[in-house]
Residue, then its C-alpha position, 0 to 999 in steps of 0.5 A: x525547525x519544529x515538526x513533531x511534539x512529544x507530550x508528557x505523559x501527564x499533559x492535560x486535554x488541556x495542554x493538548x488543545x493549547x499546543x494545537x491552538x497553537x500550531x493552527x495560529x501559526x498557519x499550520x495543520x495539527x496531527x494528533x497521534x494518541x498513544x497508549x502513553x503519550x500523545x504524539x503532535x505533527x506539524x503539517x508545514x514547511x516549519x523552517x522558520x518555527x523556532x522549537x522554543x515556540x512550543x518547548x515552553x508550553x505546558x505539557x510538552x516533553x519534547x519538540x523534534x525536527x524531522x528532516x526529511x521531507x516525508x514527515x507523516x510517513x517517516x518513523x519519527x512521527x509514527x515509531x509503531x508498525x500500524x495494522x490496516x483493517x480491511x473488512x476484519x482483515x488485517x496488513x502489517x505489524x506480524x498480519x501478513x495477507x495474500x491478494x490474488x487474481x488475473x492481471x484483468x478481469x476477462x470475463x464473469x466466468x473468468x472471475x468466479x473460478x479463478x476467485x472460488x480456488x484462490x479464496x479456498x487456498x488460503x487468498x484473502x483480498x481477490x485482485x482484478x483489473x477493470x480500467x489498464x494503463x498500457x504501454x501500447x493503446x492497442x493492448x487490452x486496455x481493460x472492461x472498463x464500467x462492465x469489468x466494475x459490475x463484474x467485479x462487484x457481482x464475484x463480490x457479493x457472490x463469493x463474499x470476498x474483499x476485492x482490490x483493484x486500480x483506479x487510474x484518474x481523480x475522476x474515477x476514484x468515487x465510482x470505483x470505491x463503491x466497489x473496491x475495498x482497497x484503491x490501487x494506484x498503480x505503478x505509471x500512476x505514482x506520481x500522478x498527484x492529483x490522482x494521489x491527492x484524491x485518494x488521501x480524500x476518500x475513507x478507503x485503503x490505499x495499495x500504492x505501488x512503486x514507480x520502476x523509476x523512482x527512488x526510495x525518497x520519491x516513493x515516501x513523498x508520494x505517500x506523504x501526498x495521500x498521508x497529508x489529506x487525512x488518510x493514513x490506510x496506505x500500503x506500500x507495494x514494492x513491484x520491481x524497478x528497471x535496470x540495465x539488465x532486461x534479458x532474463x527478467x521484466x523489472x529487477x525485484x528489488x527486495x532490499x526495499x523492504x528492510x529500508x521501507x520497514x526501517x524508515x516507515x511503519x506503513x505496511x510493505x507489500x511484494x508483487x513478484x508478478x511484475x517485480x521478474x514478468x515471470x511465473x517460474x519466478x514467483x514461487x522463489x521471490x515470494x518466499x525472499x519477500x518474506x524472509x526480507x520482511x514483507x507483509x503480503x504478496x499481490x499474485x497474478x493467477x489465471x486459469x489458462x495464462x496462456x489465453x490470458x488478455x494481458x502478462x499472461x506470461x508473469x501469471x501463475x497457473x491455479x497449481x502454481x498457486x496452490x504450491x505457493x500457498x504451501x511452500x510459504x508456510x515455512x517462512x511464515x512461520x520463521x518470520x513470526x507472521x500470521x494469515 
């Protein structure tokens, strides 16, 4: 079994070239991963019956390594360096740390504007908002829809901020990135692969949160689904899971994910408290655990009146809230070595 290709540090383009002739004859896809000193070869393929002797021999090549797992471009072996997703200038991962922040949906334009106006003057860099929502009651809000997506384009353009919010089907994905600087997907839709498949297709970052059933190996392949089209800007975002226990909180924040996530990928982690407890006195304290644990953002719910709010107006933080955050995660910041 042979899956990645570690080439010498004086392989020729040449050398290189030949190892992906190679690859490709055998009907498989080559990725190419060029370091600072050494070039770094995957195998797209179930590569079971590929002998390493098949590449071990060609010139140039140091090294062929079987990767076990089943997440091959997501795992450590293949990309062993954290990578910084740019999102217009702005940087995730590898000690860049960001705070995405919104209402769970987009109400209203008024609404919008005066939540995105005091989250970005705090320190928010990515505004969060919900256009299209997946519910678990279909007379819940199920969200604006196209209007919500000409409201959230128009705050944009007006307050000049990156924005992020969800894409729920394969068919809605070219609208919505015409606006969206970052493509969520989102928790119901993790193991949507069709869905995962056409994002991995579009030159946009992809957030994608995991599912509050899935396993960490599950969470990984789905990532793989995106990571496998050709996309490699996809931000993991741990976002709770369900227990046993569902009398004090909504899901189980798990924060022992980042540290395995950080440990078994190089993608970066984000932490959406909001969802992780479904409540807003616990976000300030599991934002700062998030950190401590390692992760590279926070996806927040804000809104101005949580109480008035269409949708988990109970898990969003009010704009004071927020402000104390900001400032109370300083700290932390500062100790883990990372930077907004």
């Amino acid at each position: 079994m042979a899956d990645l290709i570690i080439m010498r540090t004086d392989a020729t383009k040449e050398d290189i070239n030949r190892v992906v002739e190679k690859i490709e004859k055998l009907g498989f896809k080559a990725h190419v991963s060029k370091g600072t000193e050494r070039t770094i070869i995957g195998i797209i393929g179930d590569t079971r019956e590929v002998s390493d002797e098949t590449f071990r021999l060609l010139p140039g090549v140091s090294e062929v390594i079987s990767i076990l797992k089943e997440y091959k471009l997501a795992s450590r072996e293949f990309h062993p360096k954290d990578t910084i997703i740019d999102v217009n200038g702005i940087k995730i991962g590898e000690g860049y740390f960001v705070v995405m922040a919104g209402p769970c949906s987009v109400e209203s334009k008024e609404q919008l504007l005066f939540t995105g106006k005091f989250v970005k003057q705090h320190g928010c860099k990515i505004l969060r908002g919900g256009i299209f929502k997946p519910r678990t009651s279909p007379y819940s809000f199920l969200g604006l829809g196209k209007e919500g997506l000409k409201i959230l384009k128009e705050v944009k353009e007006e307050l000049k901020i990156s924005v992020i919010t969800e894409v729920l089907s394969p068919e809605e994905v070219e609208l919505v990135s015409q606006v969206s600087d970052i493509l969520q997907i989102g928790t119901r839709n993790m193991f949507n692969y069709r869905l995962l498949q056409r994002v991995g297709k579009i030159n946009k970052p992809v957030l994608l949160k995991r599912n509050f059933s899935a396993k960490i190996s599950e969470f990984l392949n789905c990532a793989e689904y995106i990571l496998k089209e050709g996309n490699s800007n996809v931000i993991l975002c741990e976002r709770g899971i369900r227990t046993f226990d569902s009398e004090f909180t909504r899901n189980i924040l798990d924060l022992s994910s980042i540290p395995v996530l950080k440990k078994e990928t190089y993608l970066p982690v984000i932490v959406d408290p909001s969802h992780g407890t479904g409540r807003r006195d616990l976000v300030i304290p599991m934002s700062k655990a998030a950190i401590a644990a390692g992760a590279d953002g926070l996806l927040i719910e804000v809104h101005p009146k949580p109480e008035e709010a269409l949708s988990d107006g109970y898990q969003s933080i009010t704009f004071d809230m927020f402000e104390k955050l900001m400032d109370d995660i300083k700290p932390f910041l500062n100790i883990m070595g990372k930077k907004m």
